[in-house]
C-alpha positions as CSV (number, residue, x, y, z in Angstrom):
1,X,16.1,1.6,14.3
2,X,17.6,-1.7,13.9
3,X,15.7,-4.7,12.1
4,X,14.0,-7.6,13.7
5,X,15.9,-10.8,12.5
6,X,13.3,-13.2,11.8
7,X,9.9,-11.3,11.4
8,X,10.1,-11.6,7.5
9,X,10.6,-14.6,5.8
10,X,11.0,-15.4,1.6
11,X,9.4,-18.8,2.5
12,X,6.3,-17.3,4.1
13,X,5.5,-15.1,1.0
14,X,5.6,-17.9,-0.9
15,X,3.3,-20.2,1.2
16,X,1.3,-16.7,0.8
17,X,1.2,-17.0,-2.6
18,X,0.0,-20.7,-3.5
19,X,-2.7,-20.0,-0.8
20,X,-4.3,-16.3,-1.5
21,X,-7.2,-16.5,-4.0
22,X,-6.3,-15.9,-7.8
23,X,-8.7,-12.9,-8.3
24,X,-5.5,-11.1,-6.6
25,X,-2.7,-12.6,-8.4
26,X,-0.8,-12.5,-11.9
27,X,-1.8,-8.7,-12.0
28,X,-0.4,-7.0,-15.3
29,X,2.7,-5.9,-15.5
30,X,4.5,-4.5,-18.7
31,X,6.5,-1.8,-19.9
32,X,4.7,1.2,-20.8
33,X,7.5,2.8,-23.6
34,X,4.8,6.3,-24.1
35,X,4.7,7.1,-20.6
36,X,8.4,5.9,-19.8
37,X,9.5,8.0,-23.3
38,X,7.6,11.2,-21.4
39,X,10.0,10.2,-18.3
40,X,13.4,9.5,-20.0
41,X,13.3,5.7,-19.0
42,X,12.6,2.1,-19.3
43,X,8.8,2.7,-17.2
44,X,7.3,-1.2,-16.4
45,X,3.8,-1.0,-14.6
46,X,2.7,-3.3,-12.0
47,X,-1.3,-2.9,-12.1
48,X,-2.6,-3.6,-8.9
49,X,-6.2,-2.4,-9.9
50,X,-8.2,-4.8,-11.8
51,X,-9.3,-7.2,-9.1
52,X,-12.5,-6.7,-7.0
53,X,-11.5,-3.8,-4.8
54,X,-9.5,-2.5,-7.0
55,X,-5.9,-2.6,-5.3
56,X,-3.4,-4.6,-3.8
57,X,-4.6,-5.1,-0.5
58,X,-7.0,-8.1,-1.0
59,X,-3.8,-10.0,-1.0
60,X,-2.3,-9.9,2.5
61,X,-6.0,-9.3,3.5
62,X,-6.7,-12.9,2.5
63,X,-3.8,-14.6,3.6
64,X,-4.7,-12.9,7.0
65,X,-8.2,-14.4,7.0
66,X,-7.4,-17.7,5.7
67,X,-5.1,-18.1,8.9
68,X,-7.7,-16.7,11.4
69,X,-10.4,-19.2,13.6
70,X,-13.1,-19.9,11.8
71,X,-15.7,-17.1,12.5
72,X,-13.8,-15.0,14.8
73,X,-14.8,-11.4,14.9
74,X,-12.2,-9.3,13.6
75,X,-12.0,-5.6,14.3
76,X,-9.5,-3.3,12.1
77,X,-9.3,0.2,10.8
78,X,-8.5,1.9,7.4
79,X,-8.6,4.9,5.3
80,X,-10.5,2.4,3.1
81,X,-8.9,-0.1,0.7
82,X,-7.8,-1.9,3.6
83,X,-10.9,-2.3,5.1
84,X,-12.9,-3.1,1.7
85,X,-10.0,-6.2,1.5
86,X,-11.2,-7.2,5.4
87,X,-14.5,-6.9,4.6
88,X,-14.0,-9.3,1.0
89,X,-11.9,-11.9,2.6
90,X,-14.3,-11.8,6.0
91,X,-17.4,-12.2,3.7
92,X,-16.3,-14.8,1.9
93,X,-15.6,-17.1,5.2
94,X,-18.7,-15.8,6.7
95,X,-16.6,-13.9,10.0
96,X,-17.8,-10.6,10.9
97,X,-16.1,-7.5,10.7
98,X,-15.7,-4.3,12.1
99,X,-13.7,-1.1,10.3
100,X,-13.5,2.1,11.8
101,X,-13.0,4.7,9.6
102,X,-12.3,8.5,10.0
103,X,-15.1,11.0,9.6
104,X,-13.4,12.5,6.5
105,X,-12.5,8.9,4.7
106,X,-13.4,8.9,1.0
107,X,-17.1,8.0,0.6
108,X,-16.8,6.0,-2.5
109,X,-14.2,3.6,0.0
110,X,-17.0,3.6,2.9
111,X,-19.3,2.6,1.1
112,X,-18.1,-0.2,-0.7
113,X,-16.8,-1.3,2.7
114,X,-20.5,-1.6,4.0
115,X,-21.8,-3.2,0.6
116,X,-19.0,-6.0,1.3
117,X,-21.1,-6.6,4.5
118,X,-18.7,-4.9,7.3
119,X,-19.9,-2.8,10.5
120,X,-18.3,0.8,9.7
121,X,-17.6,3.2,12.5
122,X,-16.8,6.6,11.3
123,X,-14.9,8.0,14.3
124,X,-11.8,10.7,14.9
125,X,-10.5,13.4,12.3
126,X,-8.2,10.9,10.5
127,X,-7.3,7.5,9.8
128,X,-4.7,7.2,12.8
129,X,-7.2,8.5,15.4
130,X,-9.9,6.3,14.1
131,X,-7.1,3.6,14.2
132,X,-6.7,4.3,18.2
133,X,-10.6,3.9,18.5
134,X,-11.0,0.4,16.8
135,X,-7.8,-0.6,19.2
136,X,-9.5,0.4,22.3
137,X,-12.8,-1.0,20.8
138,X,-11.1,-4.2,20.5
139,X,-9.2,-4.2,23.8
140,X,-13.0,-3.5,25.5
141,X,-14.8,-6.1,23.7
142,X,-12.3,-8.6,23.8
143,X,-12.4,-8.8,20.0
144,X,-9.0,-9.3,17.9
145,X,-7.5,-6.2,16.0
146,X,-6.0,-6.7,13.0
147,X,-3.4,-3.6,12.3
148,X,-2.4,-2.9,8.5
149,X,1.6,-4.0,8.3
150,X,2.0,-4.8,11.5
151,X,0.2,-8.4,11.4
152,X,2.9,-10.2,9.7
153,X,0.1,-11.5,6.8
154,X,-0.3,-8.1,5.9
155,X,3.2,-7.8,4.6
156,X,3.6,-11.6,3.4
157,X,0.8,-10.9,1.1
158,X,2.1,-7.6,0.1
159,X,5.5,-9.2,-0.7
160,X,3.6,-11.9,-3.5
161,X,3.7,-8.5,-6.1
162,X,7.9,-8.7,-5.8
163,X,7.6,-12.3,-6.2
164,X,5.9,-11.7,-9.9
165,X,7.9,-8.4,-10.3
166,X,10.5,-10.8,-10.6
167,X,9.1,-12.4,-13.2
168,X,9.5,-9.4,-15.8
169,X,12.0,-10.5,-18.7
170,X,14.3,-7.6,-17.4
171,X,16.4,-6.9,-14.3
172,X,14.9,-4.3,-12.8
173,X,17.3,-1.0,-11.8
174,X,14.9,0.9,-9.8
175,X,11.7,-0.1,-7.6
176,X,9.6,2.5,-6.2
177,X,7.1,1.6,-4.2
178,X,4.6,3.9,-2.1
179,X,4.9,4.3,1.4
180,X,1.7,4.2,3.4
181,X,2.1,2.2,7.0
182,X,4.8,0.1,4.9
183,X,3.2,-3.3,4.8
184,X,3.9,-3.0,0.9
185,X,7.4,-1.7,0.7
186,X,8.3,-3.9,3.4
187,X,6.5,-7.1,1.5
188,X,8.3,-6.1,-1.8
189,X,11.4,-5.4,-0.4
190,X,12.1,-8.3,1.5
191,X,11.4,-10.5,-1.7
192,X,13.8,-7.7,-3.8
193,X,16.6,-7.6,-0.8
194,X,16.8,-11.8,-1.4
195,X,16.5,-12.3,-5.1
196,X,17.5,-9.2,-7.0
197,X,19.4,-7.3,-4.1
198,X,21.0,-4.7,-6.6
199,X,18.1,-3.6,-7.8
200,X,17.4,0.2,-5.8
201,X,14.1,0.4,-3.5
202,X,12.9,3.2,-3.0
203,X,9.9,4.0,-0.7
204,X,8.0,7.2,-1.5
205,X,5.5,9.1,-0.1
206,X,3.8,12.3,0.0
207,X,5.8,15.5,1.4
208,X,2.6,16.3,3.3
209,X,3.0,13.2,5.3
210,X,6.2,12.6,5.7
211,X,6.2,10.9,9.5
212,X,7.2,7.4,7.7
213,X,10.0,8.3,6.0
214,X,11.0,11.1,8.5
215,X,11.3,8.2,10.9
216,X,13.0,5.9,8.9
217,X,15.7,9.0,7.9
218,X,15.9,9.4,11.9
219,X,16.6,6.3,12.7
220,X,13.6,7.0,15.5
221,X,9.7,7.5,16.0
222,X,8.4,11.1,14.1
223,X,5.2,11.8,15.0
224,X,3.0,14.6,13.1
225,X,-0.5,16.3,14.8
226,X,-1.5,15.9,10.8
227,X,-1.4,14.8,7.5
228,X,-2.8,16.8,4.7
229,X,-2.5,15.0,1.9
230,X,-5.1,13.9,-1.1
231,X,-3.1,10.6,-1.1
232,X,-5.4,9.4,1.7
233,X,-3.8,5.9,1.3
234,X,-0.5,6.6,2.5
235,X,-1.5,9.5,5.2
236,X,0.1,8.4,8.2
237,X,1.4,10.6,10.7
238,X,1.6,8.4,13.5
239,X,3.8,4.9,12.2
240,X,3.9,1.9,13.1
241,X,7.2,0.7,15.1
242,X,7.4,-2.6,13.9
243,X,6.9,-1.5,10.3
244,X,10.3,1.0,10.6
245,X,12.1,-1.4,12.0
246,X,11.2,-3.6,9.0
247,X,11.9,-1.3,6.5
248,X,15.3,0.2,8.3
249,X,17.5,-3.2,6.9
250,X,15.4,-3.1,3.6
251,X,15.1,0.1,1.8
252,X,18.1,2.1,0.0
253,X,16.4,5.6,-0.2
254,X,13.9,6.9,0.5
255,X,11.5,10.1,-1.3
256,X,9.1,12.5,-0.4
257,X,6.7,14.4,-3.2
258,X,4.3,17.2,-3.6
259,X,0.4,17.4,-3.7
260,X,0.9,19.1,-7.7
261,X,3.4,16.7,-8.6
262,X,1.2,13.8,-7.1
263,X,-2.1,15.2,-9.6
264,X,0.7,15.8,-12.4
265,X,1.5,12.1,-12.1
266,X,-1.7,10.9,-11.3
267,X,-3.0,12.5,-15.2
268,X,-0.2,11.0,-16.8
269,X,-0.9,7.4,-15.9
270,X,-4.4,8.3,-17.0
271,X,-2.9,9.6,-20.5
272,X,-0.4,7.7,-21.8
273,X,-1.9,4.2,-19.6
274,X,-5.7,4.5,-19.7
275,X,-5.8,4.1,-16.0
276,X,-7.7,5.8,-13.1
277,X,-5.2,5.4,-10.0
278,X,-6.1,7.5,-7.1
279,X,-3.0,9.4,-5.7
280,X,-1.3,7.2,-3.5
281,X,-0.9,4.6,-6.7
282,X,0.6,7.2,-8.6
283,X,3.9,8.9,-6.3
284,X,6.2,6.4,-8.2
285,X,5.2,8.3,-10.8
286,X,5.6,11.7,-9.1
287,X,9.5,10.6,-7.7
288,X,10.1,10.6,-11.2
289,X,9.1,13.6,-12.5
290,X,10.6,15.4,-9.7
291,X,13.9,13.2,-10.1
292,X,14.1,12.8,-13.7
293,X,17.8,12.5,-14.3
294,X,18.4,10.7,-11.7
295,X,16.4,7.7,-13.1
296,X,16.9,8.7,-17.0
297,X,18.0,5.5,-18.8
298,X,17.6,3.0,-16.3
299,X,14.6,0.1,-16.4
300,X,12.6,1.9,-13.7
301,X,9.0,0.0,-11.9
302,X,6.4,1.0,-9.8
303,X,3.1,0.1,-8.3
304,X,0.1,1.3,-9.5
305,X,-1.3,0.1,-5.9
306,X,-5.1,1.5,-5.7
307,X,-8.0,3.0,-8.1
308,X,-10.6,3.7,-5.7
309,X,-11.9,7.2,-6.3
310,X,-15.2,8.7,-6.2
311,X,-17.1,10.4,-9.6
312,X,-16.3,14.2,-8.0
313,X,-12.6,12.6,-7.5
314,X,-12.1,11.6,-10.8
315,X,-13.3,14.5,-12.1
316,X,-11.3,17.1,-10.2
317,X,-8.3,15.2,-10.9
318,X,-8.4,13.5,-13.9
């Protein structure tokens, strides 16, 4: 797939960034030397966790929000942190929202999403079928839909992370970002492919959901009837066109992992870092551990993107 000239722009990210509320912004970032000793390499953390729903979403959630008609419905779906951004950003303009969820989303996310005052709608077997609901919903009622990476905001507030990414003292060699519906690779990447184009960016996601990066390796739409993985965040089996075409002039490689690598990782950010991140935040993590020499020596970041996970989660996993 070839990219759209014109859909991403550095200027735009940073109009994103001197708008979206601070609570989102200056997230830590720092070299972790224990973990990155365990990994053979120069490990920096981007924490994306300690804001009020606890990932990076609020961001291009925000942005979105600020640029919407005042009190305009807004109708979206999500496997959950997108939707507890929505419902945040809608709340605090007063415009009502409506997420549709799948029946198996992780409680801990649903509810949150209905304590930050949005309608939830728990509908379809996943988070792409409950995605096709809210769309039709939207189409019936006349209401707006607002589609995680494919509304350009999305990704502009996404890409604010690079922006301070690039910030860090050291050139970065190696990014790796996870890969859900690609709104934060894509952000990150654009911001990376500008100012620091030889740093590597890599997109990774989980080898039990692989339609993104399938796609993106094809150079055409791959479609899958499921995705299995824990990492509910970055389950897609169905993607979303604009986002590949985004991503197919911006990422250099691209990396799929596996369910034990991903709880493997997802204890060693929690031993060596002190930090719960549920399993999508922690495949950067995972692509190293089943790429070691291949990153050994190098100045290696990632995202720790999301921490949302419920007391039976944590303690299964952690």
């Amino acid at each position: 797939m070839n990219s759209t000239p014109g859909r991403l722009h550095l200027e735009r990210i940073r109009q994103a960034y001197q708008a979206i509320d601070p609570v989102f912004l200056h997230s830590p970032q720092y070299r972790n030397e224990s973990l990155g000793d365990a990994l053979r390499n120069r490990l920096v953390l981007k924490v994306e966790t300690q804001n009020p729903i606890r990932s990076f979403k609020g961001r291009g959630c925000d942005w979105l929000v600020s640029q919407s008609p005042d009190r305009e419905r807004l109708i979206c779906a999500s496997a959950g942190n997108f939707g507890q951004a929505m419902a945040y950003a809608c709340r605090k303009r007063g415009i009502p929202l409506t997420v549709y969820a799948g029946r198996h989303a992780n409680p801990l996310k649903v509810e949150r999403m209905r304590a930050l005052g949005a309608e939830v709608v728990l509908h379809g077997e996943d988070f792409d079928a409950a995605k096709e609901a809210a769309r039709s919903a939207a189409r019936e009622r006349g209401i707006r839909f607002v589609e995680d990476s494919l509304d350009v905001e999305t990704v502009e507030g996404a890409g604010t992370i690079g922006l301070e990414l690039l910030g860090y003292p050291d050139a970065l060699d190696v990014l790796l970002v996870p890969l859900g519906n690609g709104g934060l690779f894509n952000g990150v990447a654009t911001v990376f492919k500008a100012l620091s184009p030889a740093t590597r960016l890599v997109a990774v996601g989980a080898a039990d959901a692989p339609a993104m990066i399938e796609s993106w390796r094809k150079g055409e739409m791959v479609v899958h009837e499921k995705a299995n993985t824990i990492a509910d965040g970055i389950a897609v089996r169905l993607p979303v066109p604009q986002a590949l075409r985004d991503m197919a002039g911006l990422a250099t490689e691209g990396i799929l992992v596996e369910e034990q690598t991903i709880l493997q990782a997802m204890k060693l950010i929690h031993r060596h870092a002190g930090l719960v991140a549920e399993p999508a935040a922690a495949v950067g993590i995972a692509a190293i551990l089943e790429n070691q020499d291949a990153f050994a020596g190098l100045t290696v970041a990632t995202i720790v993107c999301g921490s949302n996970l419920t007391d039976e989660q944590v303690q299964a996993w952690l």
